[in-house]
C-alpha positions in Angstrom: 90.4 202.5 84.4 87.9 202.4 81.4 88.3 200.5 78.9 85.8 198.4 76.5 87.0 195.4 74.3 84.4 193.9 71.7 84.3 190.9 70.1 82.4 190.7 67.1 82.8 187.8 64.3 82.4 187.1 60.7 82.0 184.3 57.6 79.9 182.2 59.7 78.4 181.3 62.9 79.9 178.7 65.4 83.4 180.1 65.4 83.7 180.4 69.1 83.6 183.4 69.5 82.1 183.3 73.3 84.9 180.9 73.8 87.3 183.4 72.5 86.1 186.5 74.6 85.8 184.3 77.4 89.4 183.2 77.5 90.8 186.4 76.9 88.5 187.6 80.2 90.3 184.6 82.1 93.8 186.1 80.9 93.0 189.8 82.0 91.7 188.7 85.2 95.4 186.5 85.9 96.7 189.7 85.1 94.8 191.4 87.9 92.1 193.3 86.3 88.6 193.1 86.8 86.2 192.1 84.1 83.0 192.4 83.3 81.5 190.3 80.4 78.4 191.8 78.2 76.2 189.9 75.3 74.9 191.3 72.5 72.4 189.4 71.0 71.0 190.6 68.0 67.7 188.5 67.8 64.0 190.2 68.8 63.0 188.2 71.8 63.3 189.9 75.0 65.6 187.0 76.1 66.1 183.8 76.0 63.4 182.2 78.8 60.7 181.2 75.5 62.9 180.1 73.3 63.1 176.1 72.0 66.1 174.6 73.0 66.8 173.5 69.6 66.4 177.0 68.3 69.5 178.2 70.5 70.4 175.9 73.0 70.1 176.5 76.7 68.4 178.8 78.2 71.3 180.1 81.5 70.0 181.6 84.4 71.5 184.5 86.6 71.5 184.8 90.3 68.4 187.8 89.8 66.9 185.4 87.3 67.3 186.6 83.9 67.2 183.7 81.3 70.0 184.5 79.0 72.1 183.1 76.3 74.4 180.2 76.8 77.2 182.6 76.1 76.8 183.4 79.7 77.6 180.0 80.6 81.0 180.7 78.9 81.5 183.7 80.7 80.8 182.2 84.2 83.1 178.8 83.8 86.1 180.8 82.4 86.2 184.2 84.6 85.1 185.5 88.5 83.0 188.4 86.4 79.5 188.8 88.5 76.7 188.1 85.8 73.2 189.5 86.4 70.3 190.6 83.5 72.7 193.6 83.1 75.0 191.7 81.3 73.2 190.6 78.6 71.0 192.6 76.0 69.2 191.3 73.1 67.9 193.8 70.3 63.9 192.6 71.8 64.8 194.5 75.1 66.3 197.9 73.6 63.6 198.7 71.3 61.0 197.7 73.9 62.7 200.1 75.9 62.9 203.2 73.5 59.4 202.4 72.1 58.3 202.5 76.2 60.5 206.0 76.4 58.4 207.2 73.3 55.3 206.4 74.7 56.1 207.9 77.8 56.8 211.0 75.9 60.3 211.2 76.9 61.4 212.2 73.5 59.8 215.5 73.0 58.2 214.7 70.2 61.0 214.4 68.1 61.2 211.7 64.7 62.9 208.3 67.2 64.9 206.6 64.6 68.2 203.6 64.8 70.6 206.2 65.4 70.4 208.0 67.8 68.3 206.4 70.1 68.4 203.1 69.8 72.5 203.6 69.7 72.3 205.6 72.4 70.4 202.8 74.3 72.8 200.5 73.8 75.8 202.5 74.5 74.3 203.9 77.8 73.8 200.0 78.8 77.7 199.2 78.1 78.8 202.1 79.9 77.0 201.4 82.3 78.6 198.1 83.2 81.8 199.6 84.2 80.9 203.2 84.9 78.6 201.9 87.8 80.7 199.9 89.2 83.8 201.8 89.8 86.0 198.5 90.7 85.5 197.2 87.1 88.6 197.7 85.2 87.3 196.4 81.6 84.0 195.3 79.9 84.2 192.4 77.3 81.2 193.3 75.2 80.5 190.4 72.8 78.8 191.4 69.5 76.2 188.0 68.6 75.7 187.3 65.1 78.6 187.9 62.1 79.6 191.0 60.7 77.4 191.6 57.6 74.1 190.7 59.3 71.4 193.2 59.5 70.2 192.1 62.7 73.8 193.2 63.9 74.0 196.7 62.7 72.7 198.6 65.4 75.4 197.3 68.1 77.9 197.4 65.4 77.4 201.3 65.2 77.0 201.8 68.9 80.3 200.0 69.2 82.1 201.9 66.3 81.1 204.8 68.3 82.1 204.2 70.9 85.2 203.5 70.0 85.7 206.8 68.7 84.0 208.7 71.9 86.6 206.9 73.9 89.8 207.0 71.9 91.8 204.1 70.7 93.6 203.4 73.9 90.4 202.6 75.9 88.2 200.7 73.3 89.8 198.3 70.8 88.0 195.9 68.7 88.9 192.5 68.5 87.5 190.3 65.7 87.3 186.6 65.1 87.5 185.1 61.7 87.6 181.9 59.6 90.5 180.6 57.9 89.1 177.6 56.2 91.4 174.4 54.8 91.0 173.4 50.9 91.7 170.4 49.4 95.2 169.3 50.5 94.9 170.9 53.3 95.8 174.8 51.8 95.0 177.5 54.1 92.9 180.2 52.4 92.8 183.7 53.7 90.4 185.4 51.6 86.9 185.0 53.8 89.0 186.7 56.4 90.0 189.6 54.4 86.3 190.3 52.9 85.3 189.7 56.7 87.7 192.3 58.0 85.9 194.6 54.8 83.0 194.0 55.9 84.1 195.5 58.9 85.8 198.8 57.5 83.0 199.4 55.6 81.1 199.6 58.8 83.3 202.1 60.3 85.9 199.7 62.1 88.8 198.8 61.6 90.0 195.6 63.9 92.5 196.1 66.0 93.6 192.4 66.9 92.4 189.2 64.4 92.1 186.0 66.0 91.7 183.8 63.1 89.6 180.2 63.7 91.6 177.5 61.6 92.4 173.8 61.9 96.4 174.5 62.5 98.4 176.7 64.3 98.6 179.7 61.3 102.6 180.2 60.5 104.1 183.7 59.8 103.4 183.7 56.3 100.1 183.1 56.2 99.8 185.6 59.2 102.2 188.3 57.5 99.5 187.6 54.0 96.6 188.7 56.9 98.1 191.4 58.3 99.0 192.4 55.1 95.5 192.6 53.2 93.5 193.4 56.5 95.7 196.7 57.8 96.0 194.8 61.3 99.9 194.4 62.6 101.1 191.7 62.4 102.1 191.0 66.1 98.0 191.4 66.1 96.9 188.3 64.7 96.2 185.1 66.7 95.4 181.5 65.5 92.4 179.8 67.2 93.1 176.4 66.0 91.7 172.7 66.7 92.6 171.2 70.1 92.6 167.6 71.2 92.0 168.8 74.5 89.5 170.7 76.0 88.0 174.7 75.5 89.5 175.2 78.9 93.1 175.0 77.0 92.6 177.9 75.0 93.8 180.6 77.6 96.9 178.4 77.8 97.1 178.6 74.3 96.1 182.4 73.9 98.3 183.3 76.6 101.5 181.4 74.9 101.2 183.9 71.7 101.0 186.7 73.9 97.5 187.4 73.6 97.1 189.1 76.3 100.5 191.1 76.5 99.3 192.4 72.8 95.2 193.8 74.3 97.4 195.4 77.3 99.6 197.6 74.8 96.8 198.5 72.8 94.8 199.7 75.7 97.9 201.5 77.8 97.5 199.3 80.3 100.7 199.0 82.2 102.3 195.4 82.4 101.5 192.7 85.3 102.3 189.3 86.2 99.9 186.3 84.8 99.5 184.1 87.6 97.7 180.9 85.8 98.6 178.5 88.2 94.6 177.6 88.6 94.2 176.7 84.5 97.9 174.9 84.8 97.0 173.1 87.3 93.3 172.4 85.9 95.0 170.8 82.9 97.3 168.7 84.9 94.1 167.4 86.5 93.1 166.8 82.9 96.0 164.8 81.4 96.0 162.5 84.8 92.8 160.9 84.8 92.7 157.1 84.2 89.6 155.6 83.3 86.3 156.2 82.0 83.1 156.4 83.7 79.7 156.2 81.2 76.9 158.1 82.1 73.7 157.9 80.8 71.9 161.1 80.4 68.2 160.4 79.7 66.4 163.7 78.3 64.4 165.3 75.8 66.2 167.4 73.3 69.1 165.1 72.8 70.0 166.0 69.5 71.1 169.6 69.4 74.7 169.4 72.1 74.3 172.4 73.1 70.4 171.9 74.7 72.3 170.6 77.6 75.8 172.8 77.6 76.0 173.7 81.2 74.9 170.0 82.3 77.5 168.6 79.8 80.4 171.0 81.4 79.3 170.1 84.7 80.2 166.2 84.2 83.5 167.1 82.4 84.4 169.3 85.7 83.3 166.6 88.3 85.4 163.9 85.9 88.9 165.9 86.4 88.1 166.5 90.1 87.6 163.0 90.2 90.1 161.9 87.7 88.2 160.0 85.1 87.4 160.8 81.8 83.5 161.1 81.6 81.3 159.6 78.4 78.3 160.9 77.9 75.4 158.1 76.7 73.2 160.2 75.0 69.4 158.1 75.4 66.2 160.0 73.8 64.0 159.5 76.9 60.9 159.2 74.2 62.8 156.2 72.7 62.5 154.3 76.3 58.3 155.2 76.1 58.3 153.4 72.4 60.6 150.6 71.6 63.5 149.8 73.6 63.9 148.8 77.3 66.3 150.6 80.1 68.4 147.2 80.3 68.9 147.5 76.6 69.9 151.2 76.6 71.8 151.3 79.9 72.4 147.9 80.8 74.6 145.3 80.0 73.3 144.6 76.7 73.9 148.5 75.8 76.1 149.1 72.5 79.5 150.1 74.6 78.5 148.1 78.0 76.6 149.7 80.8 76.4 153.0 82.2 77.7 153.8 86.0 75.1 156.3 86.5 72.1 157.8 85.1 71.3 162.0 85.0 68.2 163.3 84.2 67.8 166.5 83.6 65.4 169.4 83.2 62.7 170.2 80.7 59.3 171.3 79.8 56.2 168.9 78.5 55.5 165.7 78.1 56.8 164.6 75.4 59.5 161.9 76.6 58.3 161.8 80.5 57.3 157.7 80.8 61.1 157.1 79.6 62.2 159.2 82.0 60.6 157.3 84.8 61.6 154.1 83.2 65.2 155.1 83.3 64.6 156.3 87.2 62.8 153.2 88.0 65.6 151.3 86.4 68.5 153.1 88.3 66.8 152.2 91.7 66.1 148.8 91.0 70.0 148.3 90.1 71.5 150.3 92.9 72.9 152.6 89.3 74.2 155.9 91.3 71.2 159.1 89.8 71.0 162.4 89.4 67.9 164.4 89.1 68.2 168.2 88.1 64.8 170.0 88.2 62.6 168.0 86.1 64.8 165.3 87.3 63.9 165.2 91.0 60.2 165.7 89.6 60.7 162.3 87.8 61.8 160.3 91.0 58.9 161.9 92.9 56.8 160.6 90.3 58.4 156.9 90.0 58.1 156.7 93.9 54.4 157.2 93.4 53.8 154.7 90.6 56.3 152.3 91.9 56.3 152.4 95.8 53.2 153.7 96.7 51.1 152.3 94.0 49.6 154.9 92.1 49.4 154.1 88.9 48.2 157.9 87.9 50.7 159.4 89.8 52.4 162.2 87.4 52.8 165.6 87.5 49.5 168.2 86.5 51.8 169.7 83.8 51.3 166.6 81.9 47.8 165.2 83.3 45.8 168.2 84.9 43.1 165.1 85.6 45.4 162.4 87.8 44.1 161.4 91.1 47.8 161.8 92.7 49.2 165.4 91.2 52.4 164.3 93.3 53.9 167.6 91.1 51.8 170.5 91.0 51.8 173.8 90.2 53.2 176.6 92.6 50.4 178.3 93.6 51.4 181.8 92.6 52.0 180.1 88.8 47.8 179.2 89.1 47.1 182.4 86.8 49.7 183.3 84.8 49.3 183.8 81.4 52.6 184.8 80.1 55.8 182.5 79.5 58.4 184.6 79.2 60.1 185.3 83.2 57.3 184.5 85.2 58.6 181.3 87.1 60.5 180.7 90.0 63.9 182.4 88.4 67.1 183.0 90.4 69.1 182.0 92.9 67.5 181.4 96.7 68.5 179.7 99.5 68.0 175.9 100.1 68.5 174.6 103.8 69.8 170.9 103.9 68.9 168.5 106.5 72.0 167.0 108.5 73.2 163.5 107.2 71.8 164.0 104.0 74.3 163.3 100.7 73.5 167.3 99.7 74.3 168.4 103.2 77.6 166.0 102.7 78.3 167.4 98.8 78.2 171.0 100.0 79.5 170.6 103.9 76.8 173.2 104.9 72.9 173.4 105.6 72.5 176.9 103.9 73.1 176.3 100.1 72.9 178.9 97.3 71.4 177.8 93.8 69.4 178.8 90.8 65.9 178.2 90.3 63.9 177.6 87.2 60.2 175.8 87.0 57.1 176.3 87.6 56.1 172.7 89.4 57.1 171.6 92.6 56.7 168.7 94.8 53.0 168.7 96.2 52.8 169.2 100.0 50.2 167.2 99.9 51.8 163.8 99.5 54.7 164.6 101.8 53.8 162.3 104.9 53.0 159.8 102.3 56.2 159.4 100.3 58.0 160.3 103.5 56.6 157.7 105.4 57.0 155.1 102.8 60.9 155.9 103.3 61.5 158.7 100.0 63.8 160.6 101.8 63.1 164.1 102.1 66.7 166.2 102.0 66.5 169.7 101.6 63.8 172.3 101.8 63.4 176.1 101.3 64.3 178.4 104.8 60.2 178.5 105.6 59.6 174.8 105.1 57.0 175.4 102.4 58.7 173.4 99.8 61.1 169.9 99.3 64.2 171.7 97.5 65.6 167.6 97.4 65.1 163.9 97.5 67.0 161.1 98.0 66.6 157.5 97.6 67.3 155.7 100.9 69.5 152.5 100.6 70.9 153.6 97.4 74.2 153.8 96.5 73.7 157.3 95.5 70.1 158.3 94.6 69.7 162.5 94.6 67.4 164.3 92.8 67.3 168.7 93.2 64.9 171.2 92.7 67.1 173.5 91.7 70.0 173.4 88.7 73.6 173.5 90.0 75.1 172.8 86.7 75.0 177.0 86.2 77.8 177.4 88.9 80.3 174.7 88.1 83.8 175.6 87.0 86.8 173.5 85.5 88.7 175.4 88.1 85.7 173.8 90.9 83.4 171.4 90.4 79.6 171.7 91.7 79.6 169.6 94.8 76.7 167.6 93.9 78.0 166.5 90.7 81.3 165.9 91.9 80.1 163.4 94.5 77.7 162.1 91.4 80.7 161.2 89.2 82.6 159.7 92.4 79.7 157.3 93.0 79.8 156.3 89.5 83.7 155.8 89.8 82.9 153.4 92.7 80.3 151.6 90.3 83.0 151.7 87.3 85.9 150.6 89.9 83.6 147.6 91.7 82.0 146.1 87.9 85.6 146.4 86.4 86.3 149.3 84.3 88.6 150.3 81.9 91.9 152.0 83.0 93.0 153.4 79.7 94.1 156.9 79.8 91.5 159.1 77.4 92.8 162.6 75.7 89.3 164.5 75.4 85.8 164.5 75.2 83.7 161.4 74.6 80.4 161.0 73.2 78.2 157.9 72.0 74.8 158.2 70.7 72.0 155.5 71.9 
């Protein structure tokens, strides 16, 4: 089997569509079939690794240590599909590649122009996601960007061709739409039909609609679509608001037949859905009782999506631990200016205080004294923390200023002239020039000391996690903050570098090198932030919590 699906989208941005190709992966693969997820991201950076976070969010990593879109993120929580730097292409990385090819001479001499070759880049990439894996039933290529953008062209033709090299049974195309609400709540269906033009006049014509609106769309208004967009009617879908959570909308997908309608289309032959694990994920959701606040103390607090993976991560540790999780969002530069831990995270904070603190990863300065405050803070009042990356860096830095009194103590990527460079930089990072994938990228192996909380989250000394920094804990303090009692947990198989810390009489103090948050699931929480969340359950439990029963997401701004 063969067979290509792509996503593309149109009127705006924001629709969901990652969401949407995401859940319709997690359908095919109850239905047996093996998936492969692609990105197409249309922008001119090679990938993601130099990007601000408030240009496009988080920057997710791969086991081989490609920095990618957050759309990955998507595709790991919602299906089993293996992600490496294959799976995701940006328009930066296939003209770097042709213009390499043309250097090299590889192209005779002839005029290189859009199409062919850079089509014919980008078509030999998809292909090759399932023709070189011959156990990959179907690739789920995602087309970034909306239908109408010049940026997008170039996958847009690859795909419309595609489509026509391998017939209409083996490559359909699936497009996601807006259907906007008026005043009085009046559904209109016109962006959708100059969206789905937009897309003729490209060369394709959509075989499925999934149509983004605030209600479920009745048959009417879905006859009116079908009607004006030459798509069947038993072909368009409503992507409407939930209550709930994302992880719903296979559920949902699945309940109009979804999946049943992308299986005819492609010939694919009938099979059972087994969705026991989302079923049973949701139950988990509608049971928990109670709420447990946790304070996450970072830099690029304004933009949601700066911290997706971490964010998802919490919301999967609260259903394993049934409690509803609310995030307390504090600017960690605010805590360097004006306002005092207590007074953000304490008692006296607007909404009471939180049960545990997370910091997590980052780059520069900017914000870093907060962050120690809010470390310092979470020691002092046995508060359950969880350092991620820059996070761990932080407590290493607060047990130097605090414990072992060094004032100076920091890290030498914010003061290259401190006595005590408790962080410093790894020593193959001492000449690099270039930003963009030269740090420590990837998963590798962390070996966990016995009676350790990591060795007790994961059960095992031999863990696998991603990597992404350039600073570590300095070797040269380690008998020092050792010896003063820092605990140190985890290191990497030769011993050459602390992988974790922990607090020692501390309810539950943990701070990791390395960023587990890319390799939690609704369907299985990452061990470390499940036993995060259970410690802050014991907090909420012991200082009295609520016990009302919560129906989604919750958020509150400090």
């Amino acid at each position: 089997m063969d067979k290509l699906i792509f996503v593309s989208g149109g009127v705006l941005s924001g629709l969901g569509k990652g969401v949407a190709a995401s859940s319709l992966g997690a359908l095919l693969e109850a239905r047996g079939l093996s998936v492969r997820m692609v990105k197409c991201d249309p922008y001119i950076n090679v990938d993601a690794g130099t990007m601000s976070p408030y240009q496009h969010g988080e920057v997710y990593v791969t086991d081989d240590g490609a920095e990618t879109d957050l759309d990955l993120g998507n595709y790991a929580r919602f299906t089993r599909s293996s992600l490496s730097r294959a799976n995701s292409m940006t328009t930066g990385q296939i003209y770097k590649e042709v213009i390499n090819k043309e250097r090299e001479g590889r192209f005779l001499g002839r005029c290189v122009q859009v199409i062919p070759h850079i089509t014919d880049e980008i078509k030999s990439r998809i292909q090759g996601i399932t023709r070189g894996d011959p156990d990959v039933d179907v690739a789920i290529v995602e087309i970034g960007g909306t239908v109408g953008d010049i940026e997008s062209i170039p996958f847009l033709e690859a795909a419309r061709q595609l489509i026509h090299e391998y017939g209409r049974n083996s490559a359909i195309s699936v497009h996601l739409t807006l259907i906007p609400a008026v005043a009085g709540g009046e559904l209109k269906t016109k962006p959708t039909q100059h969206s789905v033009k937009a897309m003729q006049e490209m060369g394709i014509q959509p075989d499925i609609l999934i149509c983004r609106a605030p209600v479920m769309l009745d048959e009417a208004t879905r006859r009116k679509i079908a009607l004006f967009t030459n798509v069947e009617f038993d072909a368009v879908f409503s992507s409407y608001d939930v209550d709930t959570t994302i992880y719903e909308i296979p559920l949902i997908f699945h309940s109009q037949k979804l999946d049943q309608v992308v299986l005819n289309k492609m010939g694919v032959e009938s099979r059972h859905a087994n969705l026991a694990p989302w079923i049973s994920m949701m139950d988990k959701f509608r049971s928990r009782q109670g709420k447990v606040r946790i304070g996450i103390a970072g830099k690029y607090m304004e933009l949601h999506d700066a911290y997706k993976s971490v964010y998802e991560a919490l919301f999967h540790a609260g259903m394993e631990n049934e409690v509803e999780v609310e995030l307390v969002k504090v600017d960690s530069s605010r805590l360097e200016e004006n306002i005092e831990p207590e007074a953000a995270l304490g008692e006296s904070a607007e909404g009471g205080a939180v049960h545990g603190i997370l910091v997590p990863g980052g780059f520069g300065q900017r914000g870093i004294n907060g962050m120690v405050k809010a470390a310092a803070w979470a020691r002092d009042n046995k508060v359950p923390y969880f350092g991620i990356c820059l996070g761990m860096q932080i407590m290493v830095i607060e047990w130097g200023r605090n414990v072992l009194g060094w004032e100076d103590a920091d890290s030498s990527e914010f003061d290259e002239d401190t006595k005590h460079p408790v962080i410093s930089l790894l020593a193959e990072q001492v000449n690099v020039k270039d930003y963009g994938g030269t740090m420590r990228l990837g998963a590798s192996k962390t070996v966990a000391e016995p009676e350790s909380r990591i060795y007790n989250a994961y059960g095992t000394t031999e863990i696998w996690e991603r990597h992404r920094h350039r600073y570590e804990f300095s070797n040269k303090y380690r008998e020092e903050m050792a010896g003063t009692g820092l605990k140190l947990a985890a290191f990497t198989p030769d011993g050459g570098l602390v992988e974790c810390v922990e607090w020692p009489d501390h309810p539950w103090g943990v701070g990791v090198q390395f960023h587990p948050e890319f390799k939690s699931k609704p369907t299985q929480a990452s061990p470390l932030f499940r036993d995060f969340i259970a410690a802050a359950k014991e907090r909420m439990l012991f200082t009295g919590g609520s016990l009302k029963i919560p129906t989604g997401h919750a958020d509150a701004e400090v």
